[in-house]
N, C-alpha and C positions, 0 to 999 in steps of 0.2 A: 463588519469592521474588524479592522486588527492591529492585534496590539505584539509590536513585533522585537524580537531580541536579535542582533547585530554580534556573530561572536568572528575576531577575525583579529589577528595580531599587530595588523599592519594600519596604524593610527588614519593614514592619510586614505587608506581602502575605507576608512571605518565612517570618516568624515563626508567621505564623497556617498557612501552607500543613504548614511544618515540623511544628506540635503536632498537625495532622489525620492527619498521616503517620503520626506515632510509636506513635497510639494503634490501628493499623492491623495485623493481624497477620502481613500479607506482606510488608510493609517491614522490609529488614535493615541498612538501610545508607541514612545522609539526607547529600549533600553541595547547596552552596549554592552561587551564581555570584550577582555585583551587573549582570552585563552578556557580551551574548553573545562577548564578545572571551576575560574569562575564564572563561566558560564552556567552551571550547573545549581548553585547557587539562586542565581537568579532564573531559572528554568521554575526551579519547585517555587521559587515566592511568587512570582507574578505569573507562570503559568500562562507563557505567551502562546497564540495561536497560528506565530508563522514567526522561524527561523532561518536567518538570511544567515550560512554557513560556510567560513571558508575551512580546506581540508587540510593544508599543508602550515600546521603549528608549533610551535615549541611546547611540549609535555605532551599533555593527548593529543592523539590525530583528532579532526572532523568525523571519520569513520566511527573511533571508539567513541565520540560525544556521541552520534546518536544511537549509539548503542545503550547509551544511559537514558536517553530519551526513550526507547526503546522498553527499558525496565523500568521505569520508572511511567510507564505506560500513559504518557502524557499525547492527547490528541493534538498534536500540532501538524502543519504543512511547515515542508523543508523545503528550501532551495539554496542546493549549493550552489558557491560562487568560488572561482578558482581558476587560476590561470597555468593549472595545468590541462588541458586538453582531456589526456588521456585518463585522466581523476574520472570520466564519464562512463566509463565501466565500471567501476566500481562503485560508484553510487547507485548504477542500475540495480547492481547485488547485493546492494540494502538496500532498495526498493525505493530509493527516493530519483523521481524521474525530475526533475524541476530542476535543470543545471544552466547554468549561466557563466562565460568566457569574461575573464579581465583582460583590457580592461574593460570595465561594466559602461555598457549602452543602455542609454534612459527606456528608450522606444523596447529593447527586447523587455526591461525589467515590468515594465507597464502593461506588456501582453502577458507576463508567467502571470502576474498579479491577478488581472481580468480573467486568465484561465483559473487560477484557483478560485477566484470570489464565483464564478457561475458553478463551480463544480457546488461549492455549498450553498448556493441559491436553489439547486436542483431540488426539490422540496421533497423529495423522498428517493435519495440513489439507491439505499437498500432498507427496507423496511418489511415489521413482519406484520402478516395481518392474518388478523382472526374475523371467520365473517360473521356477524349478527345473529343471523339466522341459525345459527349452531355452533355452540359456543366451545365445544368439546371437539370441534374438527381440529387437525394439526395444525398450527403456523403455516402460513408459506412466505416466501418472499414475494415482496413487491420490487419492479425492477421497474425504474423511471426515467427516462431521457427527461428532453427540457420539454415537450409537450405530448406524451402520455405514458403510460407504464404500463406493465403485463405482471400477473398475477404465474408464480410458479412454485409448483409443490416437490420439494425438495426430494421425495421420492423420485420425480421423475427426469434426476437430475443424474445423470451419467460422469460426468467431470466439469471443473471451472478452470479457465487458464488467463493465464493473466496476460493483459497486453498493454503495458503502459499503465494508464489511469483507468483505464476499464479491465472488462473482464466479462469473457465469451464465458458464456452457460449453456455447455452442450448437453442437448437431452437428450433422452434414450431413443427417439423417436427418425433422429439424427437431425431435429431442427435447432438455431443455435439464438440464443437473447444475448444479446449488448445489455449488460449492468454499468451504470455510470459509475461506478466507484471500483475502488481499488481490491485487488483478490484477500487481501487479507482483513477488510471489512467485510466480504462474503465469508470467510472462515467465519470469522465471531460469530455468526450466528448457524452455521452449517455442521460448525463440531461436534453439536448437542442433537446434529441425525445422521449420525454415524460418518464423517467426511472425515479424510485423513488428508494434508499435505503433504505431498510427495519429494517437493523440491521447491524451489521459487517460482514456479510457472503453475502446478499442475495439484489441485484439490480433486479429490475421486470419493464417489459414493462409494462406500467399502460393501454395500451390498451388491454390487456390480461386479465385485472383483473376482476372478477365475483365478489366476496365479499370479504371482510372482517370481521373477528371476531375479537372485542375486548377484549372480556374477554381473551380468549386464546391466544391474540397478534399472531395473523395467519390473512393469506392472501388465497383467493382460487385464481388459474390462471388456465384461460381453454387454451388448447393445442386443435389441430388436432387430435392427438388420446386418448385424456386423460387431467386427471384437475391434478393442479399439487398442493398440499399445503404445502405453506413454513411458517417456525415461526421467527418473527421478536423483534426488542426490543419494550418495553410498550410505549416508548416515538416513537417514527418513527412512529408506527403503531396509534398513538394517530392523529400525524399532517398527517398520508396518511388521515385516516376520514375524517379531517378536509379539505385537500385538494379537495379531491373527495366527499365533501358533504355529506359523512355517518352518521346516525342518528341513536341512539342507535333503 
């Protein structure tokens, strides 16, 4: 169920988004914001689970609200809504894929919806598991579609990249797992075995890794059959160096 906050400047955007809501049968709870300042307010009181976001506001952009969202490290689903078109690159580059054109069509708002309620019906998209039988073996992840999951140990994970809502888990082996969730919920649990973010696409097991080029913001990673190079942002790629002691 969700309980959903509405922030968008434009009274009569707010009102029509509202009555598409109501008529919705997994919405239990509609709050409203005129602007991302008090939006934020009510972000930390009620601590909604889905944010219907327009981008183009007076004070804060949409951008910088979920960047408080962001800090303020609240799990919520976003979807922006906005009639600028081209607003969809750049929500890609804060990761939020859920965009929606004004003006707002009932039928598209009603499949984001269904797509995010199945996404957290997925009853394990990443999950770590420890087996019974030996209680001292490492974590691995569990990686779930909507009717079974694979068991994968993070050692044997060469890189993750992100594509959309999911996110390919290539292994060393060169075979690849579909994780139903998003790349940066596979971080949260991969940073704590050595996994560095290279950029918005590309997580790399750093004991994989051969070199680094910084002029070119690349990484080399050697595989069992093969070396794999991935390009990263100038800054990641600046503090991987620095992590791993690279010297021009």
């Amino acid at each position: 169920m969700f309980k959903a906050l509405i922030v968008d400047d434009d009274k009569a955007d707010r009102d029509l988004l509202k009555y598409m809501l109501q008529k919705h049968p997994d919405i239990t709870d509609i709050h409203e914001a005129d602007s991302a300042e008090s939006a934020l307010f009510k972000l930390i009181e009620i601590r909604p689970n889905l944010v219907l976001l327009d981008l183009v506001m007076p004070g804060k952009s949409g951008m910088e609200f979920i960047s408080l969202i962001r800090k303020e490290k609240i799990d919520t689903n976003i979807i922006i809504i906005s009639s600028h078109q081209n607003m969809a690159i750049e929500a890609i580059k804060n990761e939020v894929y859920d965009f929606l054109l004004k003006p707002l069509n009932h039928e598209e708002l009603n499949t984001t919806l269904s797509t995010i309620k199945k996404k957290q019906l997925s009853s394990a998209s990443v999950e770590t598991e420890s087996p019974v039988s030996s209680p001292l073996q490492a974590p691995k992840l569990r990686l779930s579609s909507t009717s079974s999951y694979s068991i994968v140990d993070p050692k044997d994970i060469l890189y993750c990249e992100a594509e959309g809502s999911y996110t390919n888990i290539h292994l060393d082996n060169g075979d690849i797992e579909l994780a139903n969730s998003y790349l940066k919920k596979i971080e949260e649990f991969l940073v704590n075995h050595n996994f560095f973010r290279i950029g918005r696409s590309y997580l790399i097991n750093l004991n994989k890794l051969r070199s680094v080029n910084r002029h070119e913001s690349s990484c080399l990673l050697i595989a069992q059959k093969k070396e794999v190079k991935l390009y990263g942002s100038k800054r990641q790629i600046r503090e991987l160096c620095r992590i791993e002691n690279i010297t021009e």
